[in-house]
N, C-alpha and C positions, 0 to 999 in steps of 0.2 A: 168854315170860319177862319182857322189860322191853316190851310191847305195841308194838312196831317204835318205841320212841325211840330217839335217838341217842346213844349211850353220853357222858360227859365232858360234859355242858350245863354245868355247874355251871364244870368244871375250864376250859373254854374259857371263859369270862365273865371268871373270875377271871385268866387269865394278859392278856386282855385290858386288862383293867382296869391291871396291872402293869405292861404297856406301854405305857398313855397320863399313866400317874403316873410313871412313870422317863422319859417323854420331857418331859415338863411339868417336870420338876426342870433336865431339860440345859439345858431353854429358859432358866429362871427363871437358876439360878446364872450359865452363861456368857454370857445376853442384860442381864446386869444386870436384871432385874424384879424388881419387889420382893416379897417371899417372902411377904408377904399374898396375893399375889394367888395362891401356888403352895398355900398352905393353904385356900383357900377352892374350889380347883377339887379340890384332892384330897379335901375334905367333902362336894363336890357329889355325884364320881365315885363316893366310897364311898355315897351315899345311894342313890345308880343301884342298882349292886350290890348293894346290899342288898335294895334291890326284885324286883330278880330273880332272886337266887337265892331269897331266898323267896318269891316267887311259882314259881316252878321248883317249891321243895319240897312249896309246898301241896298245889298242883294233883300231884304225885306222891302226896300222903298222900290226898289224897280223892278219886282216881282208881283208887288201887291196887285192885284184885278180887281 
């Protein structure tokens, strides 16, 4: 049925992701840093992400039988 993958690739990336962007916020607001520097890692992280879930999706859409 889903060729022995592991169900949630997708869903684990993204809660991932949501935990290293809510920790980067505590750091930035309560370490005093300045919030360039919190937007420029949560642009990185989301470009991350982006890659991989669609790379994730491809390789599903052109693997599917």
């Amino acid at each position: 049925m889903n060729n022995n993958k592991r169900w949630g690739r997708r869903l684990g990336s993204t809660i991932g992701w949501a935990v290293l962007v809510s920790a980067a916020f505590y750091i930035s607001m309560f370490k005093g840093v300045d919030l360039g520097w919190f937007q420029a890692y949560v642009g990185y992280m989301t470009l991350a992400l982006g890659f991989l879930v669609g790379g994730l999706t491809i390789t599903d859409v052109v693997l599917k039988k």
